[in-house]
C-alpha positions in Angstrom: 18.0 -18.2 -8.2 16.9 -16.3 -5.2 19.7 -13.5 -6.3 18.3 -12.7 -9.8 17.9 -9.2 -10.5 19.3 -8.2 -7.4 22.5 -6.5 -9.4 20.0 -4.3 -10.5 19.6 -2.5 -7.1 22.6 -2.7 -5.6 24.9 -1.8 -8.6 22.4 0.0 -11.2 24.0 2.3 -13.5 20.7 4.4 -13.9 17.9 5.5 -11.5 14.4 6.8 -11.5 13.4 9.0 -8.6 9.9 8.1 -8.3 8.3 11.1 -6.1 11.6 13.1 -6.4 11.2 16.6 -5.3 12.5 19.9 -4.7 10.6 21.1 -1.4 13.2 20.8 1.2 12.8 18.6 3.7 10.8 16.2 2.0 12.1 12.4 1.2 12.2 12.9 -2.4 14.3 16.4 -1.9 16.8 13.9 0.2 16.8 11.1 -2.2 17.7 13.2 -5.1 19.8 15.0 -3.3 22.0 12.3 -1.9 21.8 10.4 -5.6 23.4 13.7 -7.5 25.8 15.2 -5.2 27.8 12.2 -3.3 29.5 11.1 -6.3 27.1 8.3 -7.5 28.0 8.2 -11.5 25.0 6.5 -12.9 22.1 8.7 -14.7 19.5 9.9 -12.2 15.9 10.8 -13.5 13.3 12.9 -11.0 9.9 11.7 -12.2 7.4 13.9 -10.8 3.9 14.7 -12.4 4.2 18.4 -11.5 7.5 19.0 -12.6 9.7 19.6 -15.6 13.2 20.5 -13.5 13.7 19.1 -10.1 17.6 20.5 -8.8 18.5 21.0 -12.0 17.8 17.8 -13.6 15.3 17.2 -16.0 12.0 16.0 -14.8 9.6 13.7 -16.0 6.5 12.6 -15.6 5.6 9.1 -15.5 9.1 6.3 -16.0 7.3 5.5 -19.4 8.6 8.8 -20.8 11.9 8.1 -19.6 14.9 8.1 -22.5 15.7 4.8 -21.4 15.0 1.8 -19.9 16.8 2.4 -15.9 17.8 -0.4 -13.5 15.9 0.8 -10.5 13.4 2.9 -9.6 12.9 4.3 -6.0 9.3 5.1 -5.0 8.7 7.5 -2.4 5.1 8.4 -3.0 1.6 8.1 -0.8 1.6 4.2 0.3 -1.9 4.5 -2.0 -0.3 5.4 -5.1 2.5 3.2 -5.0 0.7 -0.1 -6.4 0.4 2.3 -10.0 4.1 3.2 -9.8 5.5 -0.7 -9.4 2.8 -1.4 -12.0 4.0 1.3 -14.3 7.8 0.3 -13.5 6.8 -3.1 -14.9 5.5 -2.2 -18.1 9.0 0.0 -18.7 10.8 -3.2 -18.2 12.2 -1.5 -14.7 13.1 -4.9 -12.6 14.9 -3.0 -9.5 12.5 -1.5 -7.0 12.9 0.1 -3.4 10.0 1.2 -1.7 10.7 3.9 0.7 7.2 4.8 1.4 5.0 3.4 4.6 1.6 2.5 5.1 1.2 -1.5 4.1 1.1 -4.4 6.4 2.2 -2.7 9.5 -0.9 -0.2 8.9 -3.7 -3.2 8.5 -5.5 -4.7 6.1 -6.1 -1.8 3.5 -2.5 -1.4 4.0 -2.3 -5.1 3.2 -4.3 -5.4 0.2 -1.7 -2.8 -1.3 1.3 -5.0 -0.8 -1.0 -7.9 -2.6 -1.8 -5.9 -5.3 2.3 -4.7 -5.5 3.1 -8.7 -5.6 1.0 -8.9 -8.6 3.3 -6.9 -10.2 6.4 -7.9 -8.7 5.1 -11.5 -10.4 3.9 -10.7 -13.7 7.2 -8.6 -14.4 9.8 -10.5 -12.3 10.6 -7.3 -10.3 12.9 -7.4 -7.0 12.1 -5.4 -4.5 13.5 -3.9 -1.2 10.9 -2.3 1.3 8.5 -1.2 1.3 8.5 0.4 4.9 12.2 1.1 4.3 15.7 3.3 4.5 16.7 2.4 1.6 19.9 0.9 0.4 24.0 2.4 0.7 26.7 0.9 -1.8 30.2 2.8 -0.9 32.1 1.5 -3.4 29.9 3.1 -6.0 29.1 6.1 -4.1 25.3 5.3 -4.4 23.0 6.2 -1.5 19.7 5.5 -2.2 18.3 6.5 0.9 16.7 9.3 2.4 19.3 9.9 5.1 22.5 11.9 4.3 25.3 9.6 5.7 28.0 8.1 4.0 30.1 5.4 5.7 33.5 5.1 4.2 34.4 1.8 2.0 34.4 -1.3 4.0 33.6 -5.0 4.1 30.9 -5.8 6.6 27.4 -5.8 4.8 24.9 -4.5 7.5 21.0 -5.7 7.2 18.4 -4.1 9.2 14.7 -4.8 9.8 14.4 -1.3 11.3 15.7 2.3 9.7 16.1 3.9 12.8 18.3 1.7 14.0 19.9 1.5 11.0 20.2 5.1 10.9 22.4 5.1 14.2 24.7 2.3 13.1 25.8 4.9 10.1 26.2 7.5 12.6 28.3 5.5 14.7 30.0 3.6 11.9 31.1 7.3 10.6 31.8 8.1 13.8 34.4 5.0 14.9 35.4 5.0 11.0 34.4 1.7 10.3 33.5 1.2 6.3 30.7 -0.8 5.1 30.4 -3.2 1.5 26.9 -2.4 1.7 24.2 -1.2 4.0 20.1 -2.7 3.4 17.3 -1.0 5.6 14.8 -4.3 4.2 11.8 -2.8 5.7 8.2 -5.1 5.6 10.6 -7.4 3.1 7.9 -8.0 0.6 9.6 -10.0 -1.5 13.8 -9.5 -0.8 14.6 -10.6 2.5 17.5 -11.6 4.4 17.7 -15.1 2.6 18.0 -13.3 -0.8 20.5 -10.9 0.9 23.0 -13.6 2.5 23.0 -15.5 -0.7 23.9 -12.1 -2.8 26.6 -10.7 0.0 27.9 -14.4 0.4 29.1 -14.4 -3.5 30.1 -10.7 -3.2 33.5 -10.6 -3.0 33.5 -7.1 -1.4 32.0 -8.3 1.6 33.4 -10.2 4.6 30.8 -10.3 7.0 27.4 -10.2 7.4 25.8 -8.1 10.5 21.8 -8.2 10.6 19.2 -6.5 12.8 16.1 -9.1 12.7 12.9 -9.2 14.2 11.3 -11.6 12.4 12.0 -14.1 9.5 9.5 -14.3 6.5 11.2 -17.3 4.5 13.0 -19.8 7.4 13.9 -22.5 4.5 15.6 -19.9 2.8 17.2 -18.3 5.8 19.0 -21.7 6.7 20.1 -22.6 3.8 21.6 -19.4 2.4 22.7 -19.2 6.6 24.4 -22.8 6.8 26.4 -22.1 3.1 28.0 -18.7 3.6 28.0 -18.6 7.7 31.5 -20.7 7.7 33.3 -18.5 5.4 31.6 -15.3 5.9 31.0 -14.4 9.9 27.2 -14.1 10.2 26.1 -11.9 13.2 22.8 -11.1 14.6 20.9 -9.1 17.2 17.5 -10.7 17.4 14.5 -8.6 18.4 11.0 -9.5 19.9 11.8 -12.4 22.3 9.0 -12.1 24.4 5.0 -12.1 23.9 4.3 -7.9 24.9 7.6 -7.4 22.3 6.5 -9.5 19.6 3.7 -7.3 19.6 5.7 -4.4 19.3 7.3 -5.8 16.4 4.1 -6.5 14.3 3.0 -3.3 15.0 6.7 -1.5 13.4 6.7 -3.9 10.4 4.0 -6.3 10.4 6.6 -8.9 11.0 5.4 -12.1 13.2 8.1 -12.5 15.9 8.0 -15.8 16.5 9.3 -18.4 19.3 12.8 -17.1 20.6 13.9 -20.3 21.5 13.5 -21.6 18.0 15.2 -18.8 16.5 17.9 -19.3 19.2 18.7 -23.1 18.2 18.2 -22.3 14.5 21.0 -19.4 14.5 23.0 -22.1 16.1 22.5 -24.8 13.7 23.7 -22.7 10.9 26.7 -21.5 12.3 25.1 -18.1 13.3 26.5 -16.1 16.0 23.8 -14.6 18.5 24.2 -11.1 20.7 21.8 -9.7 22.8 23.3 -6.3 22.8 23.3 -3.5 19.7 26.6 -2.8 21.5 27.8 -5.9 20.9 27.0 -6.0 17.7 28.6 -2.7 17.4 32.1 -4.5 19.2 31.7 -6.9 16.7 31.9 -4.5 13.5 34.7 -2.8 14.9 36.3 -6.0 15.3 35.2 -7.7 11.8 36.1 -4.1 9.5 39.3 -4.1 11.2 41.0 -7.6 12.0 42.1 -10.1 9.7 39.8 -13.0 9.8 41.4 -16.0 11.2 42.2 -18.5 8.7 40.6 -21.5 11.1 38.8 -22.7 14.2 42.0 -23.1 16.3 43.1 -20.1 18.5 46.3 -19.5 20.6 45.4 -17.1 23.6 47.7 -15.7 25.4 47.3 -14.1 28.6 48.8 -12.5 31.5 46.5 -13.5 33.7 45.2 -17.1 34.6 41.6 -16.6 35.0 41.0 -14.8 32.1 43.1 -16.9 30.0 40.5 -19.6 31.3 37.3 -17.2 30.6 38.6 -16.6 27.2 39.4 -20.2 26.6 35.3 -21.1 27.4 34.4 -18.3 25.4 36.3 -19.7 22.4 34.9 -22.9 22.8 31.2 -21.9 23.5 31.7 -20.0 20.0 32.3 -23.5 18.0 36.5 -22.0 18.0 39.3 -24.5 19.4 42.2 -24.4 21.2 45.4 -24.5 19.1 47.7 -27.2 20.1 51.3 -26.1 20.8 53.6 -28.0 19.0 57.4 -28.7 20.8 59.2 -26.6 18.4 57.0 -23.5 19.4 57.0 -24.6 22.9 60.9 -24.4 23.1 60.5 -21.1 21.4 58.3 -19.9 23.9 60.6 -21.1 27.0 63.5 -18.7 25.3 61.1 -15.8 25.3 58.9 -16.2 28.4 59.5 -16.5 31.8 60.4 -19.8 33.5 57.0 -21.0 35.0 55.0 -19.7 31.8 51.7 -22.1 31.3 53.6 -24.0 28.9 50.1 -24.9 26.8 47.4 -23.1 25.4 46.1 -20.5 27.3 49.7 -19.0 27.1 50.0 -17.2 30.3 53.3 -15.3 30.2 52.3 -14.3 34.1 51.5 -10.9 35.4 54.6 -9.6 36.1 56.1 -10.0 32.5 57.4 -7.1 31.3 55.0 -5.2 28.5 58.1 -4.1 26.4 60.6 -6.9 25.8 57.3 -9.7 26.0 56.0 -7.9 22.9 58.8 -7.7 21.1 59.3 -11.5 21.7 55.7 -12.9 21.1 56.3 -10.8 17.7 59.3 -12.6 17.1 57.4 -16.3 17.9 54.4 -15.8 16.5 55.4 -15.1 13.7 56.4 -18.4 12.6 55.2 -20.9 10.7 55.6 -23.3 14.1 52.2 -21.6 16.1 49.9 -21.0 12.8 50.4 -24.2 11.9 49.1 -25.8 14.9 
């Protein structure tokens, strides 16, 4: 199962700080930091070879002199060392890693061989891990934020995936800012081994999470991309903003993570096999968050529009039907509803164009009144 362990990092009830630190403005100082005083419950250990008391907590030195077995460990140590740690994380029976440390694949091949020798751990001890290269990972719910950033989004249920933390970093700010909550929040970095397959599988079974909003530039695992896509996307909107579409980009983007771009076009008809919805815009996919955390979902593919102007009504009615939606079919009951509500020479179909110079008070109260029966949601 391509979801095995991965409880382990995104509800652990104990941690290891691997690097922690109490030199401020350092990523270990944040990590702890945002581990022990945001309200995560779970045991937090600082394991640092220096130190015996990191912010008050008691230090350690290596994870094997740890009092117990944890469910994660977060590394954030020179990109050199960090082969040893996931090695030494293996032996203590530690299956959860993030990664938040740089210098791998996107640094060249010495930074290459380090991520092989990391997968010979990851194998021997049947590890998961997030990054490296990474942010880190948010979980509201439980108040854990195990990254190096000190933002909190409130509860929600959109589960946002990025290939980049910067970006990442600015849809908390403006996801705090608009107060729109999060299930769960994944910087995946270089995606050694969890990737966005893994993460749509685990968020499509988490009942927490409605939809799925990913920032990709590449895809290491297509095989597993569709299918997890194609099972979750009809129950669980999938969006994404797709990075990298042109030669001098793709580039660009194996320089940031060492991912391989690839053909646009292909990613382009494979989002739309699978039922995955495509923007070009981080605005849009910002719209769309605002929309998904907080609307209802509809319940099916057939819409009712309703418009006071024509042209739009027709602009929206293309857009529907360009996004796989369909027009719902007004049945006579709702239709003679309708002519009791709406002005004489309204559409009388779907678009529902109750004409421009409806007025905005008494139309609302109406529309309330009719849609609100079982007559329009049933068509």
């Amino acid at each position: 199962m391509v979801t095995v362990n991965l409880e382990k990092i995104f509800s652990p009830n104990s941690i290891a700080v691997i690097g922690a630190s109490d030199k401020e403005g350092s990523v270990g100082y944040a990590l702890m930091k945002n581990l022990t005083e945001v309200g995560y419950e779970g045991k937090v250990y600082p394991v640092n070879i220096h130190k015996t008391e990191i912010l008050g907590v008691k230090a350690y030195q290596t994870v094997a002199q740890l009092p117990e077995t944890v469910d994660l460990a977060v590394i954030a140590t020179p990109a050199k060392t960090v082969p040893d740690m996931v090695e030494q994380c293996g032996k203590a029976r530690i299956v959860g890693v993030i990664i938040i440390s740089a210098g791998f694949k996107e640094a060249g091949p010495e930074g290459k061989e380090l991520e092989d020798k990391i997968l010979e751990s990851k194998r021997k001890y049947n590890m998961r891990i997030v990054g490296p290269n990474c942010l880190g990972v948010i979980r509201p719910s439980i108040s854990l934020n195990a990254t190096f950033t000190n933002k909190l989004p409130k509860q929600g249920n959109i589960a946002f995936i990025s290939q980049s933390g910067a970006l990442g970093s600015a849809v908390l700010d403006w996801a705090i800012h608009e107060k729109i909550g999060f299930s769960n929040f994944v910087s995946v970095g270089s995606m050694i081994d969890v990737d966005f397959g893994d993460l749509i599988d685990y968020f499509g079974t988490d009942p927490k999470t409605r939809s799925i909003l990913m920032y990709i530039e590449g895809v290491t695992n297509a095989r597993k991309f569709m299918s997890a896509a194609r099972h979750f996307a009809r129950t669980k909107p999938i969006i994404v903003v797709k990075a990298g579409k042109f030669g001098e980009t793709a580039k660009a983007v194996a320089a940031h993570t060492g991912a391989q771009a690839g053909e646009d076009v292909a990613y382009g008809a494979a989002f739309k096999r699978v039922g995955i919805v495509r923007v070009e815009e981080i605005g849009d996919l910002f719209n769309c968050a605002e929309v998904l955390g907080i609307q209802p979902l509809p319940r099916g593919s057939n819409l009712a529009i309703i418009t006071n102007a024509g042209g739009a009504g027709v602009m929206a009615a293309d857009a529907l039907i360009d996004g796989g939606g369909k027009l719902a079919k007004l049945d006579t009951e709702t239709v003679e509803k309708l002519d009791n509500v709406l002005p004489p020479h309204w559409s009388r179909g779907n678009p529902i164009d109750i004409l421009g110079d409806a007025k905005p008070t008494g139309t609302k109260q109406r529309l309330r009144r009719v849609l609100a029966t079982k007559t329009l949601t049933a068509c």
